[in-house]
C-alpha positions in Angstrom: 7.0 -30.5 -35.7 7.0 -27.1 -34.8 8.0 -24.4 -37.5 8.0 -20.7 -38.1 5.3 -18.7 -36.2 4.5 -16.2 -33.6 3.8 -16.5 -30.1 4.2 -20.1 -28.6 2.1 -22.1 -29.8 2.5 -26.1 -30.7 4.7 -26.2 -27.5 2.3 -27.9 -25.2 1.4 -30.2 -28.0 4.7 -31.2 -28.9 5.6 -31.3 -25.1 2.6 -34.1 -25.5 3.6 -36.1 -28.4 7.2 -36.3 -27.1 6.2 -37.3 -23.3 4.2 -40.1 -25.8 7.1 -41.6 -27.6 7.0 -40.0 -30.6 10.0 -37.6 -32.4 10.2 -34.0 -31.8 11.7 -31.9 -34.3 11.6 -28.2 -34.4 12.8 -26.0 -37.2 16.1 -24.1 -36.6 15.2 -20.9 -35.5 17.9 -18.5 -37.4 16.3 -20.3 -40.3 12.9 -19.4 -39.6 11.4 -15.9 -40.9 9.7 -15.8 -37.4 11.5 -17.7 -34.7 8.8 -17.0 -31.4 6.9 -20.7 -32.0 10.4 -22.9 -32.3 12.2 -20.4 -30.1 9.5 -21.9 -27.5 9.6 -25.0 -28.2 13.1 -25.0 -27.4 12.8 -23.7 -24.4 10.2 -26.3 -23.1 10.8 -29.6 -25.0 13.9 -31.8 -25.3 13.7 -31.9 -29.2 15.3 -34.9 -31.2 16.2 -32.9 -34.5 16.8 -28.9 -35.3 16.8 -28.4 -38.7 16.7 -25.5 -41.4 13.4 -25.5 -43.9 15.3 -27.3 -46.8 16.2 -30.4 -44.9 13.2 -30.9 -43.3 11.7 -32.8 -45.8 14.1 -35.4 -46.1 14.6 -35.8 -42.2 10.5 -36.1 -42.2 11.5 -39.4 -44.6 13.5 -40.6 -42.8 12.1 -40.4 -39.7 8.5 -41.6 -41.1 10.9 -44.8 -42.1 11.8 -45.8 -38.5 10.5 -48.4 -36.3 8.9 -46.6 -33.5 10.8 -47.1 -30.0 9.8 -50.5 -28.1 9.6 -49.4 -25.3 6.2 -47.1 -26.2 5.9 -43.6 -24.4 4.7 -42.6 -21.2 0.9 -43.3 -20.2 -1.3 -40.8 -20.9 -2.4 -38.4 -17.8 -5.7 -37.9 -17.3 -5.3 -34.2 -17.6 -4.4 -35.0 -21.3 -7.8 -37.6 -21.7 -9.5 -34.6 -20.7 -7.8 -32.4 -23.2 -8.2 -34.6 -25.8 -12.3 -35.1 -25.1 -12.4 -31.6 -25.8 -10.4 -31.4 -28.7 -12.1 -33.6 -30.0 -15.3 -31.4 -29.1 -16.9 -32.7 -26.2 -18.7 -31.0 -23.6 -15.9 -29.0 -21.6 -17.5 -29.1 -18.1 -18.6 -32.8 -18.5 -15.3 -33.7 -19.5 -13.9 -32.4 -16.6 -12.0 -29.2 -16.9 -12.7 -27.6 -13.9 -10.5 -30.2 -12.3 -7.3 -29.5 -14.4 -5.7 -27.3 -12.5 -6.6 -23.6 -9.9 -9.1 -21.1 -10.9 -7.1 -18.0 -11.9 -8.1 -14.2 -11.8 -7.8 -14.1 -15.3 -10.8 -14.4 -17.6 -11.4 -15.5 -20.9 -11.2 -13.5 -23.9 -13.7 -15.8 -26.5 -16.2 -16.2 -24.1 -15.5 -13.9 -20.5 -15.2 -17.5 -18.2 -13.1 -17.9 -15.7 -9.8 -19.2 -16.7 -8.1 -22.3 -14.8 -4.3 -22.7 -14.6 -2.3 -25.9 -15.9 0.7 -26.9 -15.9 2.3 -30.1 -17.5 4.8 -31.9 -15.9 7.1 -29.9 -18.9 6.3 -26.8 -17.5 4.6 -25.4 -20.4 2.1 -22.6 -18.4 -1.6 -22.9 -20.4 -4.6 -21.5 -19.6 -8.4 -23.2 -19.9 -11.8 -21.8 -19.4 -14.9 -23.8 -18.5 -16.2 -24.0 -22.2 -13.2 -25.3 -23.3 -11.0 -22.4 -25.1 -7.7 -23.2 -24.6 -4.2 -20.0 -24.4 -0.7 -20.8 -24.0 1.2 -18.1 -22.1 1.7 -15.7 -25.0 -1.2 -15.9 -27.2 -3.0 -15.0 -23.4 -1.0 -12.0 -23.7 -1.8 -11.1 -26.8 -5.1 -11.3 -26.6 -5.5 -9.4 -23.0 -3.5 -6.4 -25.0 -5.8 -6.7 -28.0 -8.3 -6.2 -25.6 -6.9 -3.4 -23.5 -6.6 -1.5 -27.1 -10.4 -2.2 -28.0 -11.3 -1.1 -24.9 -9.1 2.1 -24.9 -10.3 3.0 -28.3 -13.7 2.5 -26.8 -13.6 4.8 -24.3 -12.0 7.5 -26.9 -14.9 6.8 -29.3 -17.2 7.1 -26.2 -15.5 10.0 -24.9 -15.4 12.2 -28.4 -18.9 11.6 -28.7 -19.7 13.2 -25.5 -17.6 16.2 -26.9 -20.1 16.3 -29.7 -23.2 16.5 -28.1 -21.8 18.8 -25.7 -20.4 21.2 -28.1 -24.1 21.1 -29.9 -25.7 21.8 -26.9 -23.5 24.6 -26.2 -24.4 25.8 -29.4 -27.7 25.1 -29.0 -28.1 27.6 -25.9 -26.0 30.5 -27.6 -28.6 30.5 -30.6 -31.7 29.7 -28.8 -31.9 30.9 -25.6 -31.5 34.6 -24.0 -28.7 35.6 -23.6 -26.9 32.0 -24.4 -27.7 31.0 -21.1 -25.9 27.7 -20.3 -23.9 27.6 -23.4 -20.2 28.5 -21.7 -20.8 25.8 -19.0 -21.3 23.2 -21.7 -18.3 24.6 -23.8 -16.3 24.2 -21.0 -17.3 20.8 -20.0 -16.3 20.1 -23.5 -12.8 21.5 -23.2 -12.5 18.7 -19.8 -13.8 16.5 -21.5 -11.9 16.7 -24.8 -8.3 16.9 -22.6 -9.4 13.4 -20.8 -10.3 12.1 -24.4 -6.7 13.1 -25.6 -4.9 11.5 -22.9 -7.1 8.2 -23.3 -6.0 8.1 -27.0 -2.6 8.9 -26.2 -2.4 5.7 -23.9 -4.2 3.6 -26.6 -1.9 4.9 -29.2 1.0 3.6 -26.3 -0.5 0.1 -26.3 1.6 -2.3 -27.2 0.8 -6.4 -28.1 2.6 -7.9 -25.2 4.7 -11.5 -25.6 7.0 -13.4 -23.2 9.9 -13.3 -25.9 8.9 -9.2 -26.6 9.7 -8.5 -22.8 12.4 -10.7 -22.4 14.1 -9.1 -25.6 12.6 -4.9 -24.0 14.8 -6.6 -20.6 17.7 -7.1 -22.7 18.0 -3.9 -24.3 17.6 -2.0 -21.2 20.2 -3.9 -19.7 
């Protein structure tokens, strides 16, 4: 079951349990206070229920009272044997991950490793890196902005200090050397400095957390 929630995740999974044999059921999105996760879900999996919140309790019921189908699901791929060693917290590279799918220019925001690219048969885009953190498309995005800002506010912070210490050298020369030798160099070296630090924090201030559904709905009002 996939409820209310940001970004996309529980597709993949539910894409999983479906392929399986077992019931998918998503909650309606108009019903849901954020509608990104079943939204998704939607979009990728061939649900068997959408429901509001109040009747998925009952529908949980009666679904836990059925007999499951005869005919079983689907055999499990070995990409999914992999995934599930490492869920269940085995050694990533031993398990095989390197082998789920094409390295990818993209690198991993937990631990910096180069990302590989999968793809179920679903069509549910996911990411893996070697030691075994796992992204779905959005929550990718999200984190690659969150990191754009941190480093943005990085390179202000960096940047402001190098204001500093130049202003208190400037200040420095005026007081303690003839004739302030020096000090109108560093002050205007400041001035740059303090311009390129203004349009850094300007862009950071710009920075937006990027989802697939936030574009998609930017594309849509520009249209």
């Amino acid at each position: 079951m996939v409820l209310t929630g940001r970004l996309d995740d529980g597709t993949a999974g539910l894409w999983a349990v479906k392929r399986r044999g077992g019931a998918a059921v998503v909650q309606d999105p108009d019903d849901a206070t954020y509608p990104s996760m079943p939204r998704s879900a939607l979009r990728y999996v061939e649900v068997d229920e959408v429901a509001p919140l109040a009747a998925l309790a009952p529908l949980l019921a009666r679904l836990a009272g059925e007999s499951a189908p005869a005919e079983g699901g689907g055999q499990a791929t070995r990409q999914m044997e992999i995934e599930t060693r490492i869920a269940t917290e085995d050694n990533a590279l031993k398990a095989g991950v390197l082998d789920l799918g094409p390295f990818t220019p993209y690198t991993c925001p937990e631990c910096h490793g180069v990302l590989v690219s999968l793809e179920e048969e679903g069509g549910v885009p996911r990411f893996r890196c070697h030691t075994g953190h796992a992204y779905s498309l959005d929550s990718l995005l999200a984190a690659v902005t969150a990191s754009m800002e941190d480093t943005l506010w990085g390179a202000v912070r960096g940047m402001e200090e190098g204001v500093l210490l130049l202003e208190h050298v400037a200040r420095h020369a005026r007081e303690n050397t003839p004739g302030g030798a020096g000090a109108e160099a560093y002050e205007r070296r400041a001035e740059v400095a303090a311009e390129v630090a203004e349009m850094v924090r300007e862009a950071a201030m710009r920075n937006r957390a990027l989802s697939t559904e936030a574009v998609r709905a930017a594309g849509h009002a520009a249209d």
